[in-house]
C-alpha positions in Angstrom: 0.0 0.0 0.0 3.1 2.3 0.5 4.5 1.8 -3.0 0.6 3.1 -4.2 0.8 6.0 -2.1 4.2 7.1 -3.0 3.1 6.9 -6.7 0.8 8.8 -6.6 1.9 11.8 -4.7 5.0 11.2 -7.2 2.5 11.7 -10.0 0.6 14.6 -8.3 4.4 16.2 -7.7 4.8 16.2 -11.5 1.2 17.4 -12.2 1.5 20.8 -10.1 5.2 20.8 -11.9 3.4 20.6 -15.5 0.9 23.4 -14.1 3.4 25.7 -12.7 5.4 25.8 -15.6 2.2 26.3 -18.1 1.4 29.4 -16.2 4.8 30.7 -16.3 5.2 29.7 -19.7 1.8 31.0 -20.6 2.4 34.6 -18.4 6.0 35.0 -20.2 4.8 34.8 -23.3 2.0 36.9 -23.6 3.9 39.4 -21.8 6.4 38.8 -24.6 3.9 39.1 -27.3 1.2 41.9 -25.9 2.6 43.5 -22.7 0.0 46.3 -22.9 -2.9 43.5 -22.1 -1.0 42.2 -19.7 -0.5 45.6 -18.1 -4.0 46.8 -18.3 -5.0 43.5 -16.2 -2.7 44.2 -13.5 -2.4 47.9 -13.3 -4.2 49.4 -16.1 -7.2 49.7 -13.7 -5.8 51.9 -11.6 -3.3 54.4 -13.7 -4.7 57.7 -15.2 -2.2 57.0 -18.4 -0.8 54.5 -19.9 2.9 54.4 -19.6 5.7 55.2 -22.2 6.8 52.5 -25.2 9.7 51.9 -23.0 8.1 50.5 -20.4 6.5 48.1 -22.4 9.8 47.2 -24.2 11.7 46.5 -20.7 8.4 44.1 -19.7 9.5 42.3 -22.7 13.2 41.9 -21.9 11.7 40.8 -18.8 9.6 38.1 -20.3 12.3 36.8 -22.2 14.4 36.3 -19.1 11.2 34.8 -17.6 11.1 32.4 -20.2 14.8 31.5 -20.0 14.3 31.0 -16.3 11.6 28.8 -17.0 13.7 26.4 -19.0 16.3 26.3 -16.7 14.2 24.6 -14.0 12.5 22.8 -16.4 15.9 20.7 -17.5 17.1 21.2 -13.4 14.1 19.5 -12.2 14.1 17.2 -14.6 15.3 14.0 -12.7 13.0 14.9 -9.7 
């Protein structure tokens, strides 16, 4: 009964692993591809402007650093 119960918290480990890394993946790259949506979700409710193109051009440096990040611990958790 031991060996069931490890394999499956095992499995359920992996799951919330695939999850987590679909939302990151999924954040990064829509930040990558249309920062301003992204931005009007999170703070565009509560700015009287929207900020300069440069803003939205450092959020996508960002994102692509998100997404390397991303890969990173997906090949270093890999064996887990």
């Amino acid at each position: 009964m031991q060996a069931t119960a490890g394999a499956s918290t095992s499995l359920g480990i992996h799951l919330l692993q695939i999850l987590f890394f679909v939302l990151w993946f999924g954040v990064a790259i829509t930040n990558l591809i249309y920062p301003r949506i992204l931005w009007k979700i999170t703070q565009g409710w509560r700015a009287r402007q929207e900020p300069p193109k440069v803003f939205f051009r450092i959020r996508r440096m960002w994102s692509v650093l998100m997404i390397l990040m991303g890969i990173g611990l997906l090949f270093s958790t890999r064996g887990f």
